[in-house]
N, CA and C of each residue as an Amber inpcrd file, in Angstrom:
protein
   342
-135.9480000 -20.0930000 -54.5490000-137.0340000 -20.5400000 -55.3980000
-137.9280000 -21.4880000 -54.5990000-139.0090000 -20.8660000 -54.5220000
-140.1980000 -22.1750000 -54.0070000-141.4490000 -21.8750000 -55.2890000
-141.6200000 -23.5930000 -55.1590000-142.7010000 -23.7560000 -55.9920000
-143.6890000 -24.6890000 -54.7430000-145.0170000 -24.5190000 -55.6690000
-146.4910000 -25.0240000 -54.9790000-146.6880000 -25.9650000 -56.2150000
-146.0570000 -27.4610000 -56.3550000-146.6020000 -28.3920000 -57.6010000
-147.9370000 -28.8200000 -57.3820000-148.2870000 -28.8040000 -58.1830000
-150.3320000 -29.4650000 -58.6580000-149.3430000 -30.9820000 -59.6150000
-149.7600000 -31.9180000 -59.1760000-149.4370000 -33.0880000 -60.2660000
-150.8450000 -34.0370000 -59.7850000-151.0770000 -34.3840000 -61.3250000
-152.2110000 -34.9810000 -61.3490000-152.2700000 -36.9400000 -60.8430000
-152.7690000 -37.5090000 -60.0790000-152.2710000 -38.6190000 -59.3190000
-153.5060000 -39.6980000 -59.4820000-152.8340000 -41.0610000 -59.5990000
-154.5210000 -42.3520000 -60.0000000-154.6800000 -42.1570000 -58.2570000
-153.9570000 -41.5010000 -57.2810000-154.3270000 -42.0150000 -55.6070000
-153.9100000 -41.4620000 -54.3130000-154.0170000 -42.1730000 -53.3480000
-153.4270000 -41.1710000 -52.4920000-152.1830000 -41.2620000 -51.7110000
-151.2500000 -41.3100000 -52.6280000-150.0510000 -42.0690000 -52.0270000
-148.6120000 -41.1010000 -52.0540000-148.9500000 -40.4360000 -52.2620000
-147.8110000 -39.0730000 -52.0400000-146.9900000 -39.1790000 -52.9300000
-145.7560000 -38.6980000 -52.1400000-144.4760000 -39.0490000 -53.5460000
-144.3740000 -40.3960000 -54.6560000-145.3060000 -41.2020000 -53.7370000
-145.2250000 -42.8400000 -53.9670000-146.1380000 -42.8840000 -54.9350000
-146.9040000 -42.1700000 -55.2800000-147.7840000 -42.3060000 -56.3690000
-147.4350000 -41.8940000 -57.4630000-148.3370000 -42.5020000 -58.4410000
-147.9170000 -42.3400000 -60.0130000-148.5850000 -41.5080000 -60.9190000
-148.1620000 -40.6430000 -61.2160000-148.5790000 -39.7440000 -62.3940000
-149.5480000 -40.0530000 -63.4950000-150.9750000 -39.3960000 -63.3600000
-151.7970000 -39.6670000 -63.8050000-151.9140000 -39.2730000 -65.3270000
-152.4170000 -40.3500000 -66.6660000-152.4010000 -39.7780000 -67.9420000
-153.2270000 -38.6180000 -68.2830000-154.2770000 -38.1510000 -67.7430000
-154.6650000 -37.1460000 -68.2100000-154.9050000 -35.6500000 -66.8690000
-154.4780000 -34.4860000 -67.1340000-154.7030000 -33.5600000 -66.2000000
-155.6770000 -33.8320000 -65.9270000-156.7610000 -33.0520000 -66.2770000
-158.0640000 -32.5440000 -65.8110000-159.0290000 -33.7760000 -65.2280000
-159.0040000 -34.7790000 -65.5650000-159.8410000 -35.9490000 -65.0710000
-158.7380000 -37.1000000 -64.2540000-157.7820000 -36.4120000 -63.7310000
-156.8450000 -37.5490000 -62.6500000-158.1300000 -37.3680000 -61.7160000
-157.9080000 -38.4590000 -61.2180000-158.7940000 -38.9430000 -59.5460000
-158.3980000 -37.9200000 -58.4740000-157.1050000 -37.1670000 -58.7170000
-156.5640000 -36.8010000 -57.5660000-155.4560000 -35.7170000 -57.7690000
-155.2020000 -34.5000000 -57.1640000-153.8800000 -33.6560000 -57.2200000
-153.0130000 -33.7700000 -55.8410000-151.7170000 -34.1660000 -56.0830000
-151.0420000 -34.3200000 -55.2090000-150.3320000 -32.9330000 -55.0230000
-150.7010000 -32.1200000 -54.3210000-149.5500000 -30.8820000 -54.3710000
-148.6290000 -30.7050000 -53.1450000-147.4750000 -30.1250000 -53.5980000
-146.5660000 -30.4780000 -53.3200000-145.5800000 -29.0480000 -52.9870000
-144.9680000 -28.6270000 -51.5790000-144.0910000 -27.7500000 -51.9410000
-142.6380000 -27.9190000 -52.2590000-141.9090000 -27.3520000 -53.2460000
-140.3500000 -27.9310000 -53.7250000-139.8400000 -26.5390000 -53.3440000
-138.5800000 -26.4340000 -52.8280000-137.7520000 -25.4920000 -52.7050000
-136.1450000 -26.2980000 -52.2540000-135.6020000 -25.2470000 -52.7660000
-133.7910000 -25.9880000 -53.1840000-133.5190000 -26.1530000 -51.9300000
-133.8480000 -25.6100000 -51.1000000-132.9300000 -26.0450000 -49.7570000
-133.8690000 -27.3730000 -49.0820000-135.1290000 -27.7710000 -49.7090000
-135.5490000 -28.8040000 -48.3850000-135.9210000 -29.6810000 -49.2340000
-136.0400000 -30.7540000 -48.2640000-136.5320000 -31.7920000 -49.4530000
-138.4470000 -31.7220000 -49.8970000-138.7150000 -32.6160000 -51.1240000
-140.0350000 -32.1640000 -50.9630000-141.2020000 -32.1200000 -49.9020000
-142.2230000 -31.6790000 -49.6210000-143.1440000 -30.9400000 -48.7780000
-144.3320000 -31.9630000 -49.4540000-144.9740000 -32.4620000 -48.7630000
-146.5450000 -33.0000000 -49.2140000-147.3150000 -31.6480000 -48.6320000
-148.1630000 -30.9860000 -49.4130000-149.3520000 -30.3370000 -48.7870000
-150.4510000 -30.6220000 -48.6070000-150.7600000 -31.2850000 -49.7450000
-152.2960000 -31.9170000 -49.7280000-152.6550000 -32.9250000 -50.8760000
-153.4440000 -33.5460000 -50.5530000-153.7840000 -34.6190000 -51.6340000
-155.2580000 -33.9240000 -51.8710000-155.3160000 -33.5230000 -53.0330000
-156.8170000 -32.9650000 -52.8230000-157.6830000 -33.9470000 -54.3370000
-158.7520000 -34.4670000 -53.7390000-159.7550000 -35.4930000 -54.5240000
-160.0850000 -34.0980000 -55.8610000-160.1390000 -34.9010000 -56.8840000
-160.3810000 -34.2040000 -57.9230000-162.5310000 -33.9330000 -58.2080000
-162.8570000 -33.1330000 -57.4520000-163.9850000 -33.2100000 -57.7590000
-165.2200000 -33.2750000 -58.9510000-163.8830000 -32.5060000 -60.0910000
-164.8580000 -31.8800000 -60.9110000-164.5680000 -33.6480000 -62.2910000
-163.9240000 -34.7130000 -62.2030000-163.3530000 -35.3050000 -62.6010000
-164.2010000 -36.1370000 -63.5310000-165.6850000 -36.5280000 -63.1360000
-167.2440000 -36.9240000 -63.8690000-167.6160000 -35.7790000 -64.9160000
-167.6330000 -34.6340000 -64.8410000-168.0570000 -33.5570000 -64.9990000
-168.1820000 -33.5970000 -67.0950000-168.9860000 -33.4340000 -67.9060000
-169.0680000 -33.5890000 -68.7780000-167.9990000 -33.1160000 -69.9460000
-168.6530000 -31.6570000 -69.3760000-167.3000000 -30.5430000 -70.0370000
-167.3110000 -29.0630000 -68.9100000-166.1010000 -28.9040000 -69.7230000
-165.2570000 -27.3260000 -68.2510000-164.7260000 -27.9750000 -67.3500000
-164.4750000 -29.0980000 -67.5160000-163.5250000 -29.9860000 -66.3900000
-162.3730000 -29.0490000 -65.7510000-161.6490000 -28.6490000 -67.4140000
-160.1600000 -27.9750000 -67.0910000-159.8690000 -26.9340000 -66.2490000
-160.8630000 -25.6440000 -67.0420000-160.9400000 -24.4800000 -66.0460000
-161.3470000 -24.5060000 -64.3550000-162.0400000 -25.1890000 -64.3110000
-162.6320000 -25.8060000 -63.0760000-161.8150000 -25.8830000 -61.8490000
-160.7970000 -27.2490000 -62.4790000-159.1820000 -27.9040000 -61.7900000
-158.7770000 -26.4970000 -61.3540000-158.1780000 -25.8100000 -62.2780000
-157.1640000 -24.4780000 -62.8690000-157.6770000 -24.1220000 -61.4700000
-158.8300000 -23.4830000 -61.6700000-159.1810000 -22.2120000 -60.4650000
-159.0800000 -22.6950000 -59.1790000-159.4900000 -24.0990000 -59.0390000
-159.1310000 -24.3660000 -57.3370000-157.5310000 -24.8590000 -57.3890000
-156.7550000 -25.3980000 -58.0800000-155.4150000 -25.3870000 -57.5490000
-154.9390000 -23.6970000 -57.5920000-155.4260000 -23.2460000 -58.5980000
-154.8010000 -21.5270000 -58.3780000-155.2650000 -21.1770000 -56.8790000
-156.4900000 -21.5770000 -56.9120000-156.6730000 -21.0060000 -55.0770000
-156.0920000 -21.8840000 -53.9170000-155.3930000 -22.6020000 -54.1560000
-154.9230000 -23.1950000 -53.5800000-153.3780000 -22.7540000 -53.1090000
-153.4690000 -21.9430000 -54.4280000-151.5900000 -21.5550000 -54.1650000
-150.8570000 -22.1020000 -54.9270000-151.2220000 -22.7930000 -55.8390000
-150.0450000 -23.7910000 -56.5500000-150.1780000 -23.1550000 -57.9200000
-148.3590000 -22.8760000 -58.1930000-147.7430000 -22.0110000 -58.4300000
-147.2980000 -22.7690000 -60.3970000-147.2450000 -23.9940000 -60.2190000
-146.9440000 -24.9070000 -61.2080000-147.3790000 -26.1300000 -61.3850000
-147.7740000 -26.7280000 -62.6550000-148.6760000 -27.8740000 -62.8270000
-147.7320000 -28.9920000 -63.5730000-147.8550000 -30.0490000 -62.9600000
-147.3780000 -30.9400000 -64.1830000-148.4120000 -31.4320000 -65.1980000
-148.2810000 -31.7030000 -66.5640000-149.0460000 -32.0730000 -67.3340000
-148.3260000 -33.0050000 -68.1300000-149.2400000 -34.5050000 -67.8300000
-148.9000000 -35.7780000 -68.7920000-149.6000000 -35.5190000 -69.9620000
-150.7290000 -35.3540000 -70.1350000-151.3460000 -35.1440000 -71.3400000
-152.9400000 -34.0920000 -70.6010000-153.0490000 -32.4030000 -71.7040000
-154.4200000 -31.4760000 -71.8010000-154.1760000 -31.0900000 -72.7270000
-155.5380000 -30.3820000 -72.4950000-156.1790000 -30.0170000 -73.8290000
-155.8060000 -28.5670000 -74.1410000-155.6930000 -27.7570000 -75.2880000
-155.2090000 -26.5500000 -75.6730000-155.8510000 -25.8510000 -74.4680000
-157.3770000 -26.1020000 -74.3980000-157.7350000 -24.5480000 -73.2630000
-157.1980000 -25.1150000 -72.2970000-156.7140000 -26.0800000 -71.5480000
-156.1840000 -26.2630000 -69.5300000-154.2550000 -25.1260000 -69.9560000
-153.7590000 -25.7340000 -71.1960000-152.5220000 -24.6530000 -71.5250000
-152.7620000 -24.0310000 -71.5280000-153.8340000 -23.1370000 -72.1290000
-153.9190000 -21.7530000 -72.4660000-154.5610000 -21.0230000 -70.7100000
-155.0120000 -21.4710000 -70.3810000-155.4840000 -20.9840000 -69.1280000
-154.5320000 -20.5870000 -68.1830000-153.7900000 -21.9780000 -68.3250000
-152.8680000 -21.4360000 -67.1030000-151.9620000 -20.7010000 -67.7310000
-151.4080000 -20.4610000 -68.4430000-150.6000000 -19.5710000 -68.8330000
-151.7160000 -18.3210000 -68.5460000-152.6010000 -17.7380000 -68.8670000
-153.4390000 -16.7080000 -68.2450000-153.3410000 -16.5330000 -67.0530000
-153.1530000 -17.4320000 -65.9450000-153.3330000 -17.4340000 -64.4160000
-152.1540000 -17.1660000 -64.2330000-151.0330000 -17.2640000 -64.9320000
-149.5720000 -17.7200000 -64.8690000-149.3770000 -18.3720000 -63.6580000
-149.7920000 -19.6480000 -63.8740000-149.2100000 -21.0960000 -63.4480000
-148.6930000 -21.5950000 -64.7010000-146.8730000 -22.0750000 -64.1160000
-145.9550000 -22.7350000 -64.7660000-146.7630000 -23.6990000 -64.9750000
-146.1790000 -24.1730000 -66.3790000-146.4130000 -25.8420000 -66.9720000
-145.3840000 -26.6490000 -67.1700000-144.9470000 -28.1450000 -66.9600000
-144.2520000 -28.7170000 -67.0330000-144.6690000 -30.3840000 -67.2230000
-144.1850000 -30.5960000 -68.5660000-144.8860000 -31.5040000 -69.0210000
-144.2620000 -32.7490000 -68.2550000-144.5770000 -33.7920000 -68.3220000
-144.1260000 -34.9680000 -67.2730000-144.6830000 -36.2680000 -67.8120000
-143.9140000 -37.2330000 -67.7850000-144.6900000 -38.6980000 -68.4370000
-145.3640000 -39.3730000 -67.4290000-146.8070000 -39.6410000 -68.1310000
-147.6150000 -40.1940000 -67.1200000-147.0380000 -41.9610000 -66.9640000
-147.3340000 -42.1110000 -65.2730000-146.7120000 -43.4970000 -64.9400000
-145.8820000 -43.4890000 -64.0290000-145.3160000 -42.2370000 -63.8840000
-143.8470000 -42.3580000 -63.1860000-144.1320000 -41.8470000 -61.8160000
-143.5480000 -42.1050000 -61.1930000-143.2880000 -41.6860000 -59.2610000
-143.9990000 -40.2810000 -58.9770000-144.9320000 -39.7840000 -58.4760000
-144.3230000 -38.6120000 -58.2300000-143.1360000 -37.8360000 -57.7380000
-142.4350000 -38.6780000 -56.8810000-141.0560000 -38.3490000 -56.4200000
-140.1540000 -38.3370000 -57.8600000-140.0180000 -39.1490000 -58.6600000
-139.4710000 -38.8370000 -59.5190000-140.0480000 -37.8620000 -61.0460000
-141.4770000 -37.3310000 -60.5530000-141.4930000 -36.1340000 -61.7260000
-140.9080000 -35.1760000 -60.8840000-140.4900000 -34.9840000 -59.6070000
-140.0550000 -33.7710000 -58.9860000-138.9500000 -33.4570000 -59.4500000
-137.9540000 -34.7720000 -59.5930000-136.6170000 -33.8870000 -60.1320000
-136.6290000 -33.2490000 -61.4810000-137.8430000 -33.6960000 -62.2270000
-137.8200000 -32.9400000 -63.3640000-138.0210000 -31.5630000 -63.1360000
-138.4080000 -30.9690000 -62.3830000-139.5660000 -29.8230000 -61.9930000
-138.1620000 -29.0460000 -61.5120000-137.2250000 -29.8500000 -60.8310000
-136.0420000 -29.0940000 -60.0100000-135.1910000 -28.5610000 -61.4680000
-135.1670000 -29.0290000 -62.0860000-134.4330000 -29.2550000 -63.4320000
-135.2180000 -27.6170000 -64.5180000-136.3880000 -27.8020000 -64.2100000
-136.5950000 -26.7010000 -64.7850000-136.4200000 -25.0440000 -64.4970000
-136.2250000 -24.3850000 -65.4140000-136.5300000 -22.7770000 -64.6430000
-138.1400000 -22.3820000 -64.5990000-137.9720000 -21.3840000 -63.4390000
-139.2920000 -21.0230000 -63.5830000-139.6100000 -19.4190000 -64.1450000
């Protein structure tokens, strides 16, 4: 099992950073590769561009982490269409409390099936 995590981040601090309260308007996606045999993978910290943006914020996010490769999202708190989308793209969802480590939403993520 390998996953490509999208988790939404207030910065740029890798595992060390904290889980941002809302998807679509975090400052930042920390993605991440997880697979059972290694420990986690930083891939990229990518600046959330669309994050000012009035409305279509969500779909926006969606399509560049989908092009990105990332396979599963954590979500502290979105809106019905960022769920409903990715389930269309089929990118996993996995809800996660905003605040916490990113290193520690990972073991949640290990914890889940995909």
């Amino acid at each position: 099992m390998k996953l490509i995590i999208a988790i939404p981040t207030k910065n740029r601090e890798g595992l060390e950073d904290e889980v941002y309260e809302l998807f679509a308007r975090a400052p930042y996606f920390t993605i991440i590769e997880l697979s059972e045999a290694q420990p986690p993978q930083l891939k990229e910290i990518l600046e959330n561009q669309y994050k000012d943006l009035l409305h279509g914020v969500g779909p926006l996010v969606l399509k560049t982490l989908k092009d990105k490769g990332v396979t599963t999202i954590m979500l502290p708190e979105a809106g019905i269409g960022v769920k409903q989308l990715a389930k269309e793209l089929d990118i996993h969802q996995i809800e996660v409390k905003p605040g916490i480590k990113v290193r520690d939403a990972l073991k949640e993520a290990r914890q889940h099936p995909t």
